[in-house]
Gaussian input, Z-matrix of N, CA and C with variables (Angstrom, degrees):
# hf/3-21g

backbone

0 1
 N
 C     1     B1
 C     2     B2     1     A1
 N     3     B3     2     A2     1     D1
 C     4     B4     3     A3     2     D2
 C     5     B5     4     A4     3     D3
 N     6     B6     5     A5     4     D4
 C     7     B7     6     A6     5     D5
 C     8     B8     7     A7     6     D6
 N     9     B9     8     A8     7     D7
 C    10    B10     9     A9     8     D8
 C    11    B11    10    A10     9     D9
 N    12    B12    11    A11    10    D10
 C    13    B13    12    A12    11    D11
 C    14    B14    13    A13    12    D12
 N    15    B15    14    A14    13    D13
 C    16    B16    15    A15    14    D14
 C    17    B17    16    A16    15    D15
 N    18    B18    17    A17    16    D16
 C    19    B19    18    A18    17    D17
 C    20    B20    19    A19    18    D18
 N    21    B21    20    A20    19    D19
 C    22    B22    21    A21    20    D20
 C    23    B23    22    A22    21    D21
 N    24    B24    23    A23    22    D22
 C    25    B25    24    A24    23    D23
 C    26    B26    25    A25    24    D24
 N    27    B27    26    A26    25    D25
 C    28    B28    27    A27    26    D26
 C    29    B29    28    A28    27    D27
 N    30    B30    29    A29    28    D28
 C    31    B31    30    A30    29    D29
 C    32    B32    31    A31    30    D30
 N    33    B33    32    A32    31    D31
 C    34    B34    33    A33    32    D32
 C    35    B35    34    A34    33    D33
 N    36    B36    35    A35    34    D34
 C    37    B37    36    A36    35    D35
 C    38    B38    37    A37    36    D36
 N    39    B39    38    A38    37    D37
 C    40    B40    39    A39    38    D38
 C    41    B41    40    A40    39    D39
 N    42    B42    41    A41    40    D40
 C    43    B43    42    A42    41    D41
 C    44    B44    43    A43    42    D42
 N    45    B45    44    A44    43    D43
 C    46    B46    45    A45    44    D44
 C    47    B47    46    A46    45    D45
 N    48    B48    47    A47    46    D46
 C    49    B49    48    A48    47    D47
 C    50    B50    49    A49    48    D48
 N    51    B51    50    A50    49    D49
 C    52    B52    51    A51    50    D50
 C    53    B53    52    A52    51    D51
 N    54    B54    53    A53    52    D52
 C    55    B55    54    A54    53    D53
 C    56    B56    55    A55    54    D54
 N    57    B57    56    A56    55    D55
 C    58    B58    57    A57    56    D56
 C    59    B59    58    A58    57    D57
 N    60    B60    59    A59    58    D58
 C    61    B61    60    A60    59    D59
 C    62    B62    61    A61    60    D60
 N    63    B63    62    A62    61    D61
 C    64    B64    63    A63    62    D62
 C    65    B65    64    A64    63    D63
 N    66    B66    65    A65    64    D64
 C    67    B67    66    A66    65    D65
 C    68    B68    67    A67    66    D66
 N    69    B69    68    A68    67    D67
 C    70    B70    69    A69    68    D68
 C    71    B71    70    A70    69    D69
 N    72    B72    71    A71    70    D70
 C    73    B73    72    A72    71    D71
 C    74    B74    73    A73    72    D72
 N    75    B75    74    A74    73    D73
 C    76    B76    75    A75    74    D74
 C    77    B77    76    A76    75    D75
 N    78    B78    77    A77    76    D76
 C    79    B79    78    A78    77    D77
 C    80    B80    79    A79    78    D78
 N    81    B81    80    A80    79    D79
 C    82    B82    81    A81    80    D80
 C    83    B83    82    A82    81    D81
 N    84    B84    83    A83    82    D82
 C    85    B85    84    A84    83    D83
 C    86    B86    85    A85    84    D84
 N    87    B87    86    A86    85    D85
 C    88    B88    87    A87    86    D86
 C    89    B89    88    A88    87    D87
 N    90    B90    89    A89    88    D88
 C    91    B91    90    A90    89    D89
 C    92    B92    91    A91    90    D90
 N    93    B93    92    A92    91    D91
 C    94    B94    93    A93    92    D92
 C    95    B95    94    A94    93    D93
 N    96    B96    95    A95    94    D94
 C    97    B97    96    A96    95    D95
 C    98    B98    97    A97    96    D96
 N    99    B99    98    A98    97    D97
 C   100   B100    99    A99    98    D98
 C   101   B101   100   A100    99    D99
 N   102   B102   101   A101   100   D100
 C   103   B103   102   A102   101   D101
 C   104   B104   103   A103   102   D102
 N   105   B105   104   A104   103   D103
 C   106   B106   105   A105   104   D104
 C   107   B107   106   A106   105   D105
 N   108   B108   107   A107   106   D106
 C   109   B109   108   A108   107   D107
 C   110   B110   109   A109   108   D108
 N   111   B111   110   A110   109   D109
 C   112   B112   111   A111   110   D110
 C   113   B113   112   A112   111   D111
 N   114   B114   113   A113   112   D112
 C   115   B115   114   A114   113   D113
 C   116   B116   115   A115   114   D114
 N   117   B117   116   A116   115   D115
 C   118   B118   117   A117   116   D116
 C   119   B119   118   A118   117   D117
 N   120   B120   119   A119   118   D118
 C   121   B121   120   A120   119   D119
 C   122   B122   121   A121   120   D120
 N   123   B123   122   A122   121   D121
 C   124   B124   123   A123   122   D122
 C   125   B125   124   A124   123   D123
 N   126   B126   125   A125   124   D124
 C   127   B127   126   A126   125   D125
 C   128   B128   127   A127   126   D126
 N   129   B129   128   A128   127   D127
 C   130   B130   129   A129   128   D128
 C   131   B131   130   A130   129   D129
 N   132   B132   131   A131   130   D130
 C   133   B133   132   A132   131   D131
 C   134   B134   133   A133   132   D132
 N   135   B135   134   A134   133   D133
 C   136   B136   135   A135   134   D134
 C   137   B137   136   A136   135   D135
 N   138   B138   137   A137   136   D136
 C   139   B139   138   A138   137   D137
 C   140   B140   139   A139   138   D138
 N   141   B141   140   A140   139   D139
 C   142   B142   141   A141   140   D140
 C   143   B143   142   A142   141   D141
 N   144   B144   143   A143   142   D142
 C   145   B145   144   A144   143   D143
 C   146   B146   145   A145   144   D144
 N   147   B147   146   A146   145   D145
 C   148   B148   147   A147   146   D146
 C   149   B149   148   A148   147   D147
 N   150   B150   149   A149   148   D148
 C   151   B151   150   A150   149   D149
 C   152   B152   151   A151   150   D150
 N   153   B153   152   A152   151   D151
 C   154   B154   153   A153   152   D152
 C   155   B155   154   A154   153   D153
 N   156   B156   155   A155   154   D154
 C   157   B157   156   A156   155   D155
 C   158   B158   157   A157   156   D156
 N   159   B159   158   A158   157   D157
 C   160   B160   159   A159   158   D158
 C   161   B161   160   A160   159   D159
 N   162   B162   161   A161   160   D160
 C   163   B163   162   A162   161   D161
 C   164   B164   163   A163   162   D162
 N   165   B165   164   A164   163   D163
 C   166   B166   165   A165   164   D164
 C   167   B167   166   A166   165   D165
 N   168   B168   167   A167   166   D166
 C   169   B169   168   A168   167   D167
 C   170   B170   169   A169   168   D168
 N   171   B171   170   A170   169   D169
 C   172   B172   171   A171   170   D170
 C   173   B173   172   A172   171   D171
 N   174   B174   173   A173   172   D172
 C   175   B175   174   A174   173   D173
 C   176   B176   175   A175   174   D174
 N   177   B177   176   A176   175   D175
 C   178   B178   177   A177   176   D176
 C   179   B179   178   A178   177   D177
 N   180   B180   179   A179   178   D178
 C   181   B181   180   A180   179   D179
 C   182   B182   181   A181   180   D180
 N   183   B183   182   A182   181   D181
 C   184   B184   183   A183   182   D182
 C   185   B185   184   A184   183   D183
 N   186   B186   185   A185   184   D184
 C   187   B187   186   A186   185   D185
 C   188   B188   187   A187   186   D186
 N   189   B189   188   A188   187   D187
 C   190   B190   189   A189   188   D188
 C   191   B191   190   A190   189   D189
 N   192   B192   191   A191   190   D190
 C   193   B193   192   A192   191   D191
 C   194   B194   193   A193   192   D192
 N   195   B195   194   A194   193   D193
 C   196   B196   195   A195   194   D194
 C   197   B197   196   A196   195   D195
 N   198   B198   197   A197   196   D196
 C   199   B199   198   A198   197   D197
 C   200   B200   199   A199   198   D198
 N   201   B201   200   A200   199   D199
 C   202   B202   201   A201   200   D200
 C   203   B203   202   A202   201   D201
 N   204   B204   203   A203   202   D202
 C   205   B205   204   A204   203   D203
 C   206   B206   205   A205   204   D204
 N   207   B207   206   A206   205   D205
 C   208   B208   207   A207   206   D206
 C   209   B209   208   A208   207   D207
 N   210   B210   209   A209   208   D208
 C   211   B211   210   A210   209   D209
 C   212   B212   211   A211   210   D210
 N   213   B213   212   A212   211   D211
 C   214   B214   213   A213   212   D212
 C   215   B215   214   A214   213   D213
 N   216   B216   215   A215   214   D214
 C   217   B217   216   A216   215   D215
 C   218   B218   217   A217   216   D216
 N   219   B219   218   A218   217   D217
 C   220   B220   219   A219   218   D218
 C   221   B221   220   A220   219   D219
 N   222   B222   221   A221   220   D220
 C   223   B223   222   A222   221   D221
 C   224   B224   223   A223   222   D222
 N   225   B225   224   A224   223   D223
 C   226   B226   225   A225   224   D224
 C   227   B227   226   A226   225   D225
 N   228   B228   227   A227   226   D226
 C   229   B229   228   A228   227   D227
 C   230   B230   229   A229   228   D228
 N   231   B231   230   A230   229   D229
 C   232   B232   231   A231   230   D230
 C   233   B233   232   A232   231   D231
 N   234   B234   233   A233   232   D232
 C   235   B235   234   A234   233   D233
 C   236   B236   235   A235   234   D234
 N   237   B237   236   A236   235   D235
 C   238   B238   237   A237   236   D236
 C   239   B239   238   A238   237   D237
 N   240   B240   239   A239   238   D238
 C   241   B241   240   A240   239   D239
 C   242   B242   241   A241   240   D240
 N   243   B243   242   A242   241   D241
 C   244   B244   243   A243   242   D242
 C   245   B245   244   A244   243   D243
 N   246   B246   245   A245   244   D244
 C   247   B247   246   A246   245   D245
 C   248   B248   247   A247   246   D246
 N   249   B249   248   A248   247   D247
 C   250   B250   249   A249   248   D248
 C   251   B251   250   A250   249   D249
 N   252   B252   251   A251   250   D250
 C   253   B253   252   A252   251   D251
 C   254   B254   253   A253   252   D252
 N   255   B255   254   A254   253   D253
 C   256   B256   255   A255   254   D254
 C   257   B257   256   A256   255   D255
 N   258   B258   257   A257   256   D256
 C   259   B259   258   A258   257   D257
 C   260   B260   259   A259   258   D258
 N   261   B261   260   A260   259   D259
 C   262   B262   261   A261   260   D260
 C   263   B263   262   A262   261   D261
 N   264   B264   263   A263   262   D262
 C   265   B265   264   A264   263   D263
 C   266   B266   265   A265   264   D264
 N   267   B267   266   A266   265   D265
 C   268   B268   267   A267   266   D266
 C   269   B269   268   A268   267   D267
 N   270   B270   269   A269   268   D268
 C   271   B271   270   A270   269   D269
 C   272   B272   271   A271   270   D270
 N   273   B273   272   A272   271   D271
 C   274   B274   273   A273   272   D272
 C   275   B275   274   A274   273   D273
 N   276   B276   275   A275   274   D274
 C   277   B277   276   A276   275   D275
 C   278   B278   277   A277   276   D276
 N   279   B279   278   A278   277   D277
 C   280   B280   279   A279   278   D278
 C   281   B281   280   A280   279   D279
 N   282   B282   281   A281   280   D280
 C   283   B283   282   A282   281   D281
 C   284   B284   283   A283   282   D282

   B1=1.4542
   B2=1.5371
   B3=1.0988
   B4=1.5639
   B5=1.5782
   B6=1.1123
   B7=1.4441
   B8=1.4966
   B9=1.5951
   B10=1.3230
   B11=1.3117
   B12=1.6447
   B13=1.1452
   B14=1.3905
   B15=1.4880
   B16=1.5886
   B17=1.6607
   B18=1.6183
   B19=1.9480
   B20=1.2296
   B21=1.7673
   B22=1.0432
   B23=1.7289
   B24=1.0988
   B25=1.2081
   B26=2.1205
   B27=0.8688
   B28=1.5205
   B29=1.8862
   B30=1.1763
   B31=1.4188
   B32=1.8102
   B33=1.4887
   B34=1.6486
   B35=1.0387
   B36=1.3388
   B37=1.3612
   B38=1.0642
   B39=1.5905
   B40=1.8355
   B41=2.0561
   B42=1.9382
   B43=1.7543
   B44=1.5681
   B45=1.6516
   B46=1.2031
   B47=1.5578
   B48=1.7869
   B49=1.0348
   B50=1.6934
   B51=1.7880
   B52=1.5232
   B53=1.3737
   B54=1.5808
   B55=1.1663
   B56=1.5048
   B57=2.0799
   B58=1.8836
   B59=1.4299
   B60=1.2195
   B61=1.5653
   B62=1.6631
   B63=1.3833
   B64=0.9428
   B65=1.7912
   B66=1.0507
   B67=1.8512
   B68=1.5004
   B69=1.4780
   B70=1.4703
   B71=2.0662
   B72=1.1016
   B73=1.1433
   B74=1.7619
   B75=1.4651
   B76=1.2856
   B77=1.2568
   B78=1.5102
   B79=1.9847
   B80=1.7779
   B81=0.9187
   B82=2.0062
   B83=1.0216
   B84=1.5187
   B85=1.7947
   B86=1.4822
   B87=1.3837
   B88=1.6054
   B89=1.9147
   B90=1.3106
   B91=1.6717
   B92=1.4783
   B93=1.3074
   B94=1.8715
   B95=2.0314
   B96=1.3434
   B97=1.6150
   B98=1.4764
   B99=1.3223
   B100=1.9077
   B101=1.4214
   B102=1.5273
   B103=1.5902
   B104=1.6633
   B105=1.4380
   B106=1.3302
   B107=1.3990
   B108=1.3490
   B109=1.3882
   B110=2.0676
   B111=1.1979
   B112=1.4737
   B113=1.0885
   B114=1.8698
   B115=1.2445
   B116=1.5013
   B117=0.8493
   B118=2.1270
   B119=1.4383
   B120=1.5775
   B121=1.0340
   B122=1.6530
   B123=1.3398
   B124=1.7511
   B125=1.2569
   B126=1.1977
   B127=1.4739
   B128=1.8151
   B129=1.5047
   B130=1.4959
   B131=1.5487
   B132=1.5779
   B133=1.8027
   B134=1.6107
   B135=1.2421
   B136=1.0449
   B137=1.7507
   B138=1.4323
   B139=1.3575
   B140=1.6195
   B141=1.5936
   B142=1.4984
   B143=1.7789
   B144=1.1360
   B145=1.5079
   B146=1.5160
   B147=1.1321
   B148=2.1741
   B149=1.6255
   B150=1.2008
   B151=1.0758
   B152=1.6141
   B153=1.4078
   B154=1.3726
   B155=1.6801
   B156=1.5057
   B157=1.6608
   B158=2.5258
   B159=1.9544
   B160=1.3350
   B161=2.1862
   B162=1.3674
   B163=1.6989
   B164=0.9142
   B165=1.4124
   B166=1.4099
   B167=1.6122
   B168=1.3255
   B169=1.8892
   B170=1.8529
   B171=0.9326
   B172=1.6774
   B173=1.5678
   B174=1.1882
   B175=1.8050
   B176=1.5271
   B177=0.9421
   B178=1.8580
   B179=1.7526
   B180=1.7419
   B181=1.4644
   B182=1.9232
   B183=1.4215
   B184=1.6560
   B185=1.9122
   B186=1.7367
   B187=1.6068
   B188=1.4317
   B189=1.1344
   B190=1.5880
   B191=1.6844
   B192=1.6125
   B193=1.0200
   B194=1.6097
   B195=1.0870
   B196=1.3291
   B197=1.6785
   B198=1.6715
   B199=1.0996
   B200=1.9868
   B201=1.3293
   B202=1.4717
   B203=1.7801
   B204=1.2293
   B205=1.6434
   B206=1.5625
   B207=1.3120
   B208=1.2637
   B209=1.4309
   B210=1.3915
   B211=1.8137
   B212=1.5223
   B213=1.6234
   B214=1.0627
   B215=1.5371
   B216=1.3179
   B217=1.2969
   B218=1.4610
   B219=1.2564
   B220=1.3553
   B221=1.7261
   B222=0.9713
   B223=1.3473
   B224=1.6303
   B225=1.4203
   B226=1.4220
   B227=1.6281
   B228=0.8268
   B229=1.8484
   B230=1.6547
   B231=1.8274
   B232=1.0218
   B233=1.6035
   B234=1.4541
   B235=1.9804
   B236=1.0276
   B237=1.6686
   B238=1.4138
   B239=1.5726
   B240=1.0922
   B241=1.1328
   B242=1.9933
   B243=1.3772
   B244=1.5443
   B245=1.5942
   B246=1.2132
   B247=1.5236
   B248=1.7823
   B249=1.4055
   B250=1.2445
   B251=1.6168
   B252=1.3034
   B253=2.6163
   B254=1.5004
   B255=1.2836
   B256=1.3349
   B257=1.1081
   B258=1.5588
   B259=1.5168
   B260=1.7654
   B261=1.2416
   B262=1.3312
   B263=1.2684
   B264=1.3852
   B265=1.8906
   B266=1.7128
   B267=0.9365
   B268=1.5316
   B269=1.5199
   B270=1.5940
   B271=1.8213
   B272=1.4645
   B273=1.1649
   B274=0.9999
   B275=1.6868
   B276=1.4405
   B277=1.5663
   B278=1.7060
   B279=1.4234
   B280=1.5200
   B281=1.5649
   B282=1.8163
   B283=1.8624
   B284=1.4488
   A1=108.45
   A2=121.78
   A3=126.68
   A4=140.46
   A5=126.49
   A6=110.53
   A7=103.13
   A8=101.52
   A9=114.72
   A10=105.46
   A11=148.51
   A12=146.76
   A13=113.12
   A14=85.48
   A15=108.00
   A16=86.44
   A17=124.86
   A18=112.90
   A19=91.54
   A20=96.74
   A21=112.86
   A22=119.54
   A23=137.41
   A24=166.89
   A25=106.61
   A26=112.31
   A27=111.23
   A28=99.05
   A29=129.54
   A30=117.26
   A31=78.24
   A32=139.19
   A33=112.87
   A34=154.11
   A35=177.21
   A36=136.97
   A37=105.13
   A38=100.26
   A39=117.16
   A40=79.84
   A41=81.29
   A42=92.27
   A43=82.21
   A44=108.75
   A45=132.45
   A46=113.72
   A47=110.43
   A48=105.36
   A49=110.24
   A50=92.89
   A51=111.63
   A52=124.99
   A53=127.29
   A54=102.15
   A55=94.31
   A56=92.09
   A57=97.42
   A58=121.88
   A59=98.80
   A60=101.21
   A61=110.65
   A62=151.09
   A63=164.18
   A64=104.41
   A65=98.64
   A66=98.12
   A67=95.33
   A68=153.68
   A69=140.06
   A70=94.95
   A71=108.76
   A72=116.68
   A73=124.17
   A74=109.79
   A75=142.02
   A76=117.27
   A77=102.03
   A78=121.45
   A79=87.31
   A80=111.90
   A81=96.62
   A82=102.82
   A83=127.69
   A84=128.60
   A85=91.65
   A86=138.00
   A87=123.68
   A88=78.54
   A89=113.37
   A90=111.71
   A91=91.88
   A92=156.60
   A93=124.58
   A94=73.41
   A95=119.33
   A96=101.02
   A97=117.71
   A98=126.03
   A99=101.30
   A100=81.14
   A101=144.99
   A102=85.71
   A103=92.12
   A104=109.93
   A105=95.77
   A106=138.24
   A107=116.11
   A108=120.26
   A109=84.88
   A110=135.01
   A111=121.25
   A112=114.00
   A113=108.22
   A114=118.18
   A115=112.30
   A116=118.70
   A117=116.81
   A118=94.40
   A119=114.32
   A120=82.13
   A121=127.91
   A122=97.96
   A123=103.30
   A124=119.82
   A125=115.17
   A126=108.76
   A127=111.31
   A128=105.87
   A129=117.20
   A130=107.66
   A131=110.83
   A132=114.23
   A133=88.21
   A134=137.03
   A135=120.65
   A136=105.33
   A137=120.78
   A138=131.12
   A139=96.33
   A140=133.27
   A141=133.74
   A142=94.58
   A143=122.95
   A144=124.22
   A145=89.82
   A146=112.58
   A147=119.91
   A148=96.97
   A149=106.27
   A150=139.40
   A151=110.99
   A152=102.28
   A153=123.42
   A154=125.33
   A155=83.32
   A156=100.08
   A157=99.28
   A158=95.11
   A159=112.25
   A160=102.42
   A161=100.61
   A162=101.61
   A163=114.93
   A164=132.12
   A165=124.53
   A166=127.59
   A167=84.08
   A168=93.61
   A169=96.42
   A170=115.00
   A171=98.91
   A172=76.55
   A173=148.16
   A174=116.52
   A175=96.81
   A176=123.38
   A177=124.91
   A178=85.82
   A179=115.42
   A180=101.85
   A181=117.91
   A182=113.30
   A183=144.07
   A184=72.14
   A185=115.17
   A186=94.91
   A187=114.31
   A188=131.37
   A189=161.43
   A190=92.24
   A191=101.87
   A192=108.44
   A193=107.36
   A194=120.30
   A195=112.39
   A196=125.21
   A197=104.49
   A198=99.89
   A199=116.71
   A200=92.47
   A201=104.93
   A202=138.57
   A203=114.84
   A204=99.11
   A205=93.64
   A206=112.50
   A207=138.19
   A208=117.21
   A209=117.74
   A210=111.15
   A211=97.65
   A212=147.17
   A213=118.75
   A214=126.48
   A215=116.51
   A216=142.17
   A217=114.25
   A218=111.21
   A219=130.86
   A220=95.05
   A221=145.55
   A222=138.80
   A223=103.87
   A224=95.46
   A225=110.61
   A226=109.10
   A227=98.66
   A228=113.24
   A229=118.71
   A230=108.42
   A231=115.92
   A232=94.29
   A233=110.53
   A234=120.19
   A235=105.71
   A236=126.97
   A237=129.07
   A238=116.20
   A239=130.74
   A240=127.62
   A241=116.97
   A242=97.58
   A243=104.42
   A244=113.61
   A245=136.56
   A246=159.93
   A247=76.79
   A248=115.13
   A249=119.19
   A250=115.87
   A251=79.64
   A252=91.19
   A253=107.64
   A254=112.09
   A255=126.70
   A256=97.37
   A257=134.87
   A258=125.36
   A259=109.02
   A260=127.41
   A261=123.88
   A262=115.02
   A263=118.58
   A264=108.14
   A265=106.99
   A266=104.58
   A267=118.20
   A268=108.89
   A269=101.66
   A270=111.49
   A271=117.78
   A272=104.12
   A273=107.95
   A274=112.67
   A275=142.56
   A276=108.14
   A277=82.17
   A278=95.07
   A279=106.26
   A280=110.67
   A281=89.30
   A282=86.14
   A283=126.91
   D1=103.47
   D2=156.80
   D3=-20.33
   D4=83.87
   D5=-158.29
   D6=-81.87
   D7=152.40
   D8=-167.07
   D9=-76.73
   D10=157.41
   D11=166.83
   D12=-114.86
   D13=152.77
   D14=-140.89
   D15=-62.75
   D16=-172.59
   D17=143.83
   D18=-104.85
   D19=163.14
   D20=-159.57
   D21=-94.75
   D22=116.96
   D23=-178.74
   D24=-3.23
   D25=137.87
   D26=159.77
   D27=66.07
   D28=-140.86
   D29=-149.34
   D30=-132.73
   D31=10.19
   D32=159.15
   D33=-50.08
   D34=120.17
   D35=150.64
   D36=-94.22
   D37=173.93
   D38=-167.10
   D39=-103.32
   D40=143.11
   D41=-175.52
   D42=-123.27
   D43=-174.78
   D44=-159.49
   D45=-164.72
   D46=67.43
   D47=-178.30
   D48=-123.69
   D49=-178.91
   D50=-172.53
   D51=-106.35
   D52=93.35
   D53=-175.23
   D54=-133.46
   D55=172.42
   D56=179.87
   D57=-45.80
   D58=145.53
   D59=-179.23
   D60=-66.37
   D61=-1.50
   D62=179.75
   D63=-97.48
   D64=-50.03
   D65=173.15
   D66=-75.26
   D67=-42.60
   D68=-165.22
   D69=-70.97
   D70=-59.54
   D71=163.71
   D72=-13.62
   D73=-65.77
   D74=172.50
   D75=-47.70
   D76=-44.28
   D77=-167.51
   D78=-91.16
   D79=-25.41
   D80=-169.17
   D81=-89.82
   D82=-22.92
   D83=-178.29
   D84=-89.93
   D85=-2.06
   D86=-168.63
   D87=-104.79
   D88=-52.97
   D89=-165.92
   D90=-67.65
   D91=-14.66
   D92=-155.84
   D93=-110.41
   D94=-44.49
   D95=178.75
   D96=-58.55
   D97=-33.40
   D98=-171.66
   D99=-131.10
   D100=-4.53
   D101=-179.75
   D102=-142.22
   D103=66.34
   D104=177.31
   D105=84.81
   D106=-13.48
   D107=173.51
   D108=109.34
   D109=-13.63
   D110=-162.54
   D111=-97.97
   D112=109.69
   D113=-175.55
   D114=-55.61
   D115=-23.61
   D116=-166.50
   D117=-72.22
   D118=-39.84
   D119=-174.37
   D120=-103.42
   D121=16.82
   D122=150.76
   D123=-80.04
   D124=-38.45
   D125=-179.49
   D126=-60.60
   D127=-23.92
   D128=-170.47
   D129=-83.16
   D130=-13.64
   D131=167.63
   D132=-76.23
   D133=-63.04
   D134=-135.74
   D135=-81.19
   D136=-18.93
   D137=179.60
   D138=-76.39
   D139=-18.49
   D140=-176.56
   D141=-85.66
   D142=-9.95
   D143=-164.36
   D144=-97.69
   D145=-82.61
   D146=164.89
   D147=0.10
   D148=-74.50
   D149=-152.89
   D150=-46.17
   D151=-49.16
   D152=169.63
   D153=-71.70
   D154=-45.62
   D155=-170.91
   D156=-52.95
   D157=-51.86
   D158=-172.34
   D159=-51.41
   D160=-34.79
   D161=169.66
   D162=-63.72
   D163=-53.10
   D164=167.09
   D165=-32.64
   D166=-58.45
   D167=-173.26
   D168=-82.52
   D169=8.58
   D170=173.52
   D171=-107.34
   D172=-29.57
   D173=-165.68
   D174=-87.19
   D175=-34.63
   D176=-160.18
   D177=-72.54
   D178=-37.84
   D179=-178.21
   D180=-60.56
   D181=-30.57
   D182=-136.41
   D183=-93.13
   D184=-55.28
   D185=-160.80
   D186=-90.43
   D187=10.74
   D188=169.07
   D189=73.46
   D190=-102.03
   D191=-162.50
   D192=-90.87
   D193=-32.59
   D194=168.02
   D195=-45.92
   D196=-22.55
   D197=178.74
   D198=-113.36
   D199=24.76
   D200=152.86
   D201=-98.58
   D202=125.97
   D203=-165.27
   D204=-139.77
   D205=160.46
   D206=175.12
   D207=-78.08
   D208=142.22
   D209=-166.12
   D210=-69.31
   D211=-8.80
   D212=161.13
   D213=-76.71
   D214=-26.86
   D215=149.18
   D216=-16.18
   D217=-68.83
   D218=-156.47
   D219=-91.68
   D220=-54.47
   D221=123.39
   D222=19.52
   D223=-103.06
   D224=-173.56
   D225=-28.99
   D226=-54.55
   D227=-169.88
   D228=-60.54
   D229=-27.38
   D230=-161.32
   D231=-87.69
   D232=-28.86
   D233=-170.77
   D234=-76.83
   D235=-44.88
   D236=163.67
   D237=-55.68
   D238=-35.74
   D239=179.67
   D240=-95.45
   D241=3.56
   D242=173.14
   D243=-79.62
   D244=130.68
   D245=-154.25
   D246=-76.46
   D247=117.66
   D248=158.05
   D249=-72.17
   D250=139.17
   D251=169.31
   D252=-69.46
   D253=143.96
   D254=-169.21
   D255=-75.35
   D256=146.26
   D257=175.49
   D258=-61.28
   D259=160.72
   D260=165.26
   D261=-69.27
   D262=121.71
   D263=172.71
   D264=-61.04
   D265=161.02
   D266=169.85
   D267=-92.56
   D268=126.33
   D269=165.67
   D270=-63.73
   D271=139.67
   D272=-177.38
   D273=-99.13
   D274=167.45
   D275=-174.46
   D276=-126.01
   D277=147.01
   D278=168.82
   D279=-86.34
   D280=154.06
   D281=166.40
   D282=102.34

């Protein structure tokens, strides 16, 4: 007799997919380094990345054109907004 299975707990479902053997590869050396050997929850970093990437393109969509710029643009923006290096102090010499 077949036992029935339970559903499964909290808001998951179990999926059933196909990918290159070089990307499964990729996800099991990303899951046994940070989380234990558990693929779900590598696959669940990389669905938090989607996730982020889809916010982006919904705000750049939300400010139309204001939030379109040209790769020198974005350039510009990235040098202005880069954390400047502290000047080097000068040695002083003993003696």
């Amino acid at each position: 007799m077949p036992s029935a299975k339970a559903p499964r707990a909290g808001t998951t479902a179990k999926v059933s997919v196909s990918i290159e053997r070089a990307d499964l590869t990729l996800l099991q050396r990303r899951a046994r380094k940070l989380y234990g050997g558990n693929l779900s929850a590598a696959v669940g970093e990389g669905v938090r990345h989607i996730r982020e990437q889809e916010g982006r393109e919904a705000l750049v969509a939300w400010l139309g054109s204001a939030g379109r710029a040209t790769d020198s643009e974005r350039e510009q923006l990235r040098s202005e907004w880069q954390p400047r290096a502290a000047p080097a102090k000068a040695r002083r010499k003993r003696g």
